[in-house]
Backbone as ProteinMPNN parsed JSONL, in Angstrom:
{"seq_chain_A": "XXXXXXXXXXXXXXXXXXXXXXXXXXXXXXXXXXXXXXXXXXXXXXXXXXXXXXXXXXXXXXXXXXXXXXXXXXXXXXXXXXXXXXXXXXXXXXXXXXXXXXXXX", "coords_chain_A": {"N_chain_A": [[-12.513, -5.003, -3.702], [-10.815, -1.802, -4.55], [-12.685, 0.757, -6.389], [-11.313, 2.589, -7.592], [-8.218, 2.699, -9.255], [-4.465, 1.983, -9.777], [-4.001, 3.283, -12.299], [-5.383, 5.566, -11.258], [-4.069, 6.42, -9.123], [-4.02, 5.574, -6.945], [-1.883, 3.75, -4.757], [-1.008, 5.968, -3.676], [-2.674, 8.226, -3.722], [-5.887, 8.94, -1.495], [-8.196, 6.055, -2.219], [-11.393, 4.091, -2.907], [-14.725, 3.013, -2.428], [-17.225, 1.787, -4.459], [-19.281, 3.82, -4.332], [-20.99, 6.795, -3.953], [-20.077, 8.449, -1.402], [-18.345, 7.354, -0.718], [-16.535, 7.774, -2.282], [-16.476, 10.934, -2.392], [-15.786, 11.304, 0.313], [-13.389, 10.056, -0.319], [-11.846, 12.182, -1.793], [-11.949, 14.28, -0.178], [-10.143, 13.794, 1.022], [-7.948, 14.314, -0.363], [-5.883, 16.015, 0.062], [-4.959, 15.48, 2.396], [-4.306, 13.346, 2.744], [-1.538, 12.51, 1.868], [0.424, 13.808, 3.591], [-0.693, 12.85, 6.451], [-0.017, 10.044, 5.882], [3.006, 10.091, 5.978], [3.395, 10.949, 8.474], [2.196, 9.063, 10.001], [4.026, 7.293, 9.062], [6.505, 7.942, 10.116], [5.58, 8.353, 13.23], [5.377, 5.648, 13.269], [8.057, 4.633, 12.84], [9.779, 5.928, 15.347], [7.901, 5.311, 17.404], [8.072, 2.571, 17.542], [6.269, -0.71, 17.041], [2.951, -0.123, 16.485], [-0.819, 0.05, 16.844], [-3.481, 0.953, 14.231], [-5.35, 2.149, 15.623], [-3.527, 3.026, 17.815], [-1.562, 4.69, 17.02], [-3.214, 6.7, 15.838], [-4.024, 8.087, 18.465], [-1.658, 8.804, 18.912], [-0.847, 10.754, 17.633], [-3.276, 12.479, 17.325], [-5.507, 12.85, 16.087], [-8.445, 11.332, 13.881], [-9.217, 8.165, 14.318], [-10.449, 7.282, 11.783], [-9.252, 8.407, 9.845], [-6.926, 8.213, 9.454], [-6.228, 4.965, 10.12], [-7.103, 4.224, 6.784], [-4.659, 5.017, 5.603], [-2.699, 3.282, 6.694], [-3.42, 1.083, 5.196], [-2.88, 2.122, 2.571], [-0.081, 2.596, 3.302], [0.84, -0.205, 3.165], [0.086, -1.122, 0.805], [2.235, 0.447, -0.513], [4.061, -1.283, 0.196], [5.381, -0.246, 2.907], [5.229, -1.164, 5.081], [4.502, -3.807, 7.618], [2.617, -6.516, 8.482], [2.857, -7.408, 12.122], [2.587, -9.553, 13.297], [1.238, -9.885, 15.771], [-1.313, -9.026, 18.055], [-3.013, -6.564, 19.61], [-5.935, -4.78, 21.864], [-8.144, -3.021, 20.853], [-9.492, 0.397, 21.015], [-12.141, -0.583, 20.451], [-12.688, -3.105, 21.765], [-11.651, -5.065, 20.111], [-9.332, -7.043, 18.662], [-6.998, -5.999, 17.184], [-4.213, -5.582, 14.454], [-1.029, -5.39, 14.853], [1.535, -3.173, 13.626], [4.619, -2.891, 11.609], [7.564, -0.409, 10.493], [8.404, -1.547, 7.343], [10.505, -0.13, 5.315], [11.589, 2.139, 5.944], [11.712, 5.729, 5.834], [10.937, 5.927, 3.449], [8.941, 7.066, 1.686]], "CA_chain_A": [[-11.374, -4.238, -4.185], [-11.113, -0.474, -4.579], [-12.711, 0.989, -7.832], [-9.968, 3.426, -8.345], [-6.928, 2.135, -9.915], [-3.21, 2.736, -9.707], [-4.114, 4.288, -12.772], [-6.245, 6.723, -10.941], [-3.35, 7.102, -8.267], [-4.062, 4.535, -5.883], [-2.242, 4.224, -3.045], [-0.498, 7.387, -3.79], [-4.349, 9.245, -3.579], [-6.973, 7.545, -1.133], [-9.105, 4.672, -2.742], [-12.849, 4.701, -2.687], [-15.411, 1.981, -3.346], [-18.3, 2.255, -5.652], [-20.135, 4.745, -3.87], [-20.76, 8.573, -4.114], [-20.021, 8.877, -0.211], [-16.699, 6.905, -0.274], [-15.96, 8.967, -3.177], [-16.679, 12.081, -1.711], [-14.412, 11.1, 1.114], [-11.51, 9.971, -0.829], [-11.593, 13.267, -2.742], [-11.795, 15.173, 0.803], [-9.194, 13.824, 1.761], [-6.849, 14.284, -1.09], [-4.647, 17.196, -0.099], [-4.059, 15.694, 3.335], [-3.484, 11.933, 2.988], [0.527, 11.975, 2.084], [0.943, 14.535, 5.084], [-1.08, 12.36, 7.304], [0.729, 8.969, 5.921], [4.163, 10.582, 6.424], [3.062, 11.167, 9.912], [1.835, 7.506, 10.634], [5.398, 6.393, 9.135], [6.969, 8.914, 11.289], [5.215, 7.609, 14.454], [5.749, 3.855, 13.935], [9.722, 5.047, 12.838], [9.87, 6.963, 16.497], [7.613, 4.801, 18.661], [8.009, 1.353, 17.492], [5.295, -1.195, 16.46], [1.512, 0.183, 16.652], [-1.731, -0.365, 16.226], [-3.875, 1.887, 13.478], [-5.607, 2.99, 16.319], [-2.354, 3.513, 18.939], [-1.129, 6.172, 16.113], [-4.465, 7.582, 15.791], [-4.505, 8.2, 19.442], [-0.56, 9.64, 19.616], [-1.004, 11.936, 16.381], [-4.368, 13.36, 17.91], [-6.119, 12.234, 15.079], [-9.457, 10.478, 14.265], [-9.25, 6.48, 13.652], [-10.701, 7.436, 10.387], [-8.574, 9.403, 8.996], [-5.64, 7.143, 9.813], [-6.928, 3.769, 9.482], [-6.361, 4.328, 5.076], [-3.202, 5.704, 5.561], [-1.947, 1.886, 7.193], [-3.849, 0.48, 3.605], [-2.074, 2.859, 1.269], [1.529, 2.13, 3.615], [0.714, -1.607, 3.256], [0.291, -1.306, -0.563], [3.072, 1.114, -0.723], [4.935, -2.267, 0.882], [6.069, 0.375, 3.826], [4.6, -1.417, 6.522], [3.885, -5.322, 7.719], [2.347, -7.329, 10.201], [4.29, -8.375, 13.578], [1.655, -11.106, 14.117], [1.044, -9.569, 17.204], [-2.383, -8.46, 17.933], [-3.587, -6.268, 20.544], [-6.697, -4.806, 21.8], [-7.892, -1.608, 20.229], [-10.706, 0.91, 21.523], [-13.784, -1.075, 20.108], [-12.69, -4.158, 22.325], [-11.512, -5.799, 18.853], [-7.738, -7.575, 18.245], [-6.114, -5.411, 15.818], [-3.028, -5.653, 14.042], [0.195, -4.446, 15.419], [1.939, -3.112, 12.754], [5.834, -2.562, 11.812], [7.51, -0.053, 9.896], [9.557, -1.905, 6.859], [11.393, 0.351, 4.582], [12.567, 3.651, 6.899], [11.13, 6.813, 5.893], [11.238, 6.125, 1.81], [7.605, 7.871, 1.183]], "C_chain_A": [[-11.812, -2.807, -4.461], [-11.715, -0.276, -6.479], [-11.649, 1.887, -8.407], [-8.513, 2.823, -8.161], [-5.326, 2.4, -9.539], [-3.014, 3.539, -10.779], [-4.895, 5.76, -12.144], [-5.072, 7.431, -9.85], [-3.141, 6.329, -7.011], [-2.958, 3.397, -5.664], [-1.397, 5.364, -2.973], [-1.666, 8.574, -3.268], [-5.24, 8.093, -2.643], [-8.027, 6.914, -2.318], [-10.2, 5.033, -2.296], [-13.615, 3.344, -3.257], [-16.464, 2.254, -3.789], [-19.337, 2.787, -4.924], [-20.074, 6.266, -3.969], [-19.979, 8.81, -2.528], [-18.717, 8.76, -0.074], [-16.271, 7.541, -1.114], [-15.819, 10.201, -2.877], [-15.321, 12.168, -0.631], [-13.386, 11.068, 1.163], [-11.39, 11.598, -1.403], [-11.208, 14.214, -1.464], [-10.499, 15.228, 1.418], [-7.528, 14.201, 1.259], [-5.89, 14.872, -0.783], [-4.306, 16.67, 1.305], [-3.557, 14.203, 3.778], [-1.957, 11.821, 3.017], [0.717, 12.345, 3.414], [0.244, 13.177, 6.305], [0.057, 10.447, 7.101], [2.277, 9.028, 6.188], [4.421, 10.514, 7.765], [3.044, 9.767, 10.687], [3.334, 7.202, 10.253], [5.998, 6.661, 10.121], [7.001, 8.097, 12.892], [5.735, 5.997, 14.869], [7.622, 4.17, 13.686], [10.019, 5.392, 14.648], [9.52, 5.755, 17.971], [7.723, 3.553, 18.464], [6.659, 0.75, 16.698], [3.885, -1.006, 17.103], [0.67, -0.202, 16.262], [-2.282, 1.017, 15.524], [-4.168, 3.326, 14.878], [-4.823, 3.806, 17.491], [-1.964, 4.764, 18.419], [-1.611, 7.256, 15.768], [-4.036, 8.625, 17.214], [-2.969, 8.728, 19.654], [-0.295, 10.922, 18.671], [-2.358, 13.117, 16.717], [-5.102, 13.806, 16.461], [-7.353, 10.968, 14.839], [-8.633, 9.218, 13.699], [-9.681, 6.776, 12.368], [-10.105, 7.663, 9.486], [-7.108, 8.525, 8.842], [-5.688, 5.603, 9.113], [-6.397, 3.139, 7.799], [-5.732, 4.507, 4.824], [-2.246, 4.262, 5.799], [-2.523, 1.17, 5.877], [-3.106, 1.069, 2.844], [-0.312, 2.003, 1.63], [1.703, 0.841, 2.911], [0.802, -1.868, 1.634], [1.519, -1.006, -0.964], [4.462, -0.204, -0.256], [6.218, -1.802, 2.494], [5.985, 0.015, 4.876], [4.387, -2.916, 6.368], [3.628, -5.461, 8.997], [2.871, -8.128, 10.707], [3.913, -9.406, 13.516], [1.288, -11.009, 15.253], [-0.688, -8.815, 17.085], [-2.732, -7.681, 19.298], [-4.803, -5.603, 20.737], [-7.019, -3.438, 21.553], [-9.313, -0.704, 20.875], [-12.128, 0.336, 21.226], [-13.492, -2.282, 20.751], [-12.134, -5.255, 21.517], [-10.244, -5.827, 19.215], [-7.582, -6.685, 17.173], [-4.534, -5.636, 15.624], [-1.88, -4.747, 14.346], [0.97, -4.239, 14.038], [3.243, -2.349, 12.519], [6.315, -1.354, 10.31], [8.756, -0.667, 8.492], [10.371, -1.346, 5.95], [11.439, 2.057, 4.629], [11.289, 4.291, 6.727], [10.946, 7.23, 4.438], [9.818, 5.74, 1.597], [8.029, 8.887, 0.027]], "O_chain_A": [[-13.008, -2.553, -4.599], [-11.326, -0.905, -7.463], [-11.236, 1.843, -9.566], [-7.899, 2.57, -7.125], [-5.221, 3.359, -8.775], [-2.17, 4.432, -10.706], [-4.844, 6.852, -12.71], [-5.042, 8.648, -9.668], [-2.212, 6.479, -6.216], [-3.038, 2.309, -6.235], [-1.098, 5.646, -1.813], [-1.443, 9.562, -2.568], [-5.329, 6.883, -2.851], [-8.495, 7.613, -3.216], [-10.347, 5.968, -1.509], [-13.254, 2.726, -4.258], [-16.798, 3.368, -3.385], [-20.38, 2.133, -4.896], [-18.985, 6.834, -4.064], [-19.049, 9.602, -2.678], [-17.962, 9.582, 0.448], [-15.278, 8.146, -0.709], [-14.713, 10.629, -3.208], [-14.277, 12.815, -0.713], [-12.537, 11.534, 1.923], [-10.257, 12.004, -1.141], [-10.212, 14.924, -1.606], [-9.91, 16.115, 2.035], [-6.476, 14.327, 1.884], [-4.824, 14.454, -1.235], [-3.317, 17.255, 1.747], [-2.794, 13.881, 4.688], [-1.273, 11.25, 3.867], [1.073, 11.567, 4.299], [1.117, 12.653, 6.996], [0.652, 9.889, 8.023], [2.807, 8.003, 6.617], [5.483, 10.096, 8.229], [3.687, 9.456, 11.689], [3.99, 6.81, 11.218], [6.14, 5.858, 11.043], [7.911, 7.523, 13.489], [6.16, 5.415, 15.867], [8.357, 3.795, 14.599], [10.859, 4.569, 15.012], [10.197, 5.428, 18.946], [7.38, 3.027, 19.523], [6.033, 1.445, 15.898], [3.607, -1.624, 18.131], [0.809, -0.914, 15.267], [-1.837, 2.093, 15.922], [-3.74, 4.458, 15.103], [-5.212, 4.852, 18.01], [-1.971, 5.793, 19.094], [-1.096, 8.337, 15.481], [-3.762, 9.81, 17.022], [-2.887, 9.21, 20.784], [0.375, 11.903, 18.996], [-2.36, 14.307, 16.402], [-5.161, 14.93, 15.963], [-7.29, 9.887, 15.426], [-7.7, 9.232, 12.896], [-8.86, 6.248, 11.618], [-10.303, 7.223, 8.353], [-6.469, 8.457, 7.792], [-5.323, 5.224, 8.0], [-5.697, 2.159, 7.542], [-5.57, 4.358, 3.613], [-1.191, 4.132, 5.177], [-1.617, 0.439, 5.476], [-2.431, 0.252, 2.217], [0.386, 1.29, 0.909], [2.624, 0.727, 2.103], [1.54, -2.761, 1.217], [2.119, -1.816, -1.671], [5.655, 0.057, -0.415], [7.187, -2.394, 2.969], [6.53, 0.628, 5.794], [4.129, -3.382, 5.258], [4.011, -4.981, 10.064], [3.312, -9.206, 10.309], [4.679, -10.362, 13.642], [0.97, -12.023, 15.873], [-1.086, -8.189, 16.103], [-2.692, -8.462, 20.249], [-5.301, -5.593, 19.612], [-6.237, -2.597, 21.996], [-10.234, -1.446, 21.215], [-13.137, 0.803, 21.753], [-14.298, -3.046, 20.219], [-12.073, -6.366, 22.042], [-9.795, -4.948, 19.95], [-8.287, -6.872, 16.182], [-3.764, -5.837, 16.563], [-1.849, -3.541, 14.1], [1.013, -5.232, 13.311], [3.298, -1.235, 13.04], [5.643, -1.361, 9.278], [9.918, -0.274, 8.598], [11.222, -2.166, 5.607], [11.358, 2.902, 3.737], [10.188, 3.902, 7.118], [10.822, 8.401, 4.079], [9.417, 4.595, 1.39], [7.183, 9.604, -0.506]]}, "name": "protein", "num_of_chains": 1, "seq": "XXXXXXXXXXXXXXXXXXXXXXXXXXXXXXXXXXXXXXXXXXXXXXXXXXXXXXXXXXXXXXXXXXXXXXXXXXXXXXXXXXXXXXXXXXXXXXXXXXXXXXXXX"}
């Protein structure tokens, strides 16, 4: 589980686990996670049901950066899984994923 809380902001702010590095990270990313999770809603609103990495790859955006943005949605209860899996750039099944309540970010 994440060490930072919904008191800390979490999934409103990225999450971080008990490390300086992932900390570092979440903090880097602070000012551009909403914009970037707005974006991923956006996309699956527009293009239908994606994978992390399909959205990555139509936003022109790393997998990284994305990726936490489908964790925050998923907390945020903005997003679920089809049950569908397809195959994602590392050869891996990933989760196709739908968008369930519009554009209410």
């Amino acid at each position: 589980m994440r060490e930072q809380t919904k008191e800390a902001g979490y999934p409103n702010t990225p999450g971080y686990k008990d490390r300086d590095t992932s900390k570092a990270a979440a903090k880097s990313m602070e000012s551009k996670a909403s914009t970037i999770r707005r974006k991923v809603a956006e996309c699956l609103w527009v293009k239908g049901n994606q994978t992390a990495d399909e959205v990555a790859k139509e936003l022109g955006l790393s997998v990284l950066a994305v990726r936490p943005r489908f964790s925050e949605l998923l907390a945020h209860e903005s997003i679920s899984d089809t049950g569908t899996r397809r195959q994602n750039t590392s050869g891996r099944l990933a989760k196709v994923w739908r968008l369930t309540n519009g554009l209410s970010l």
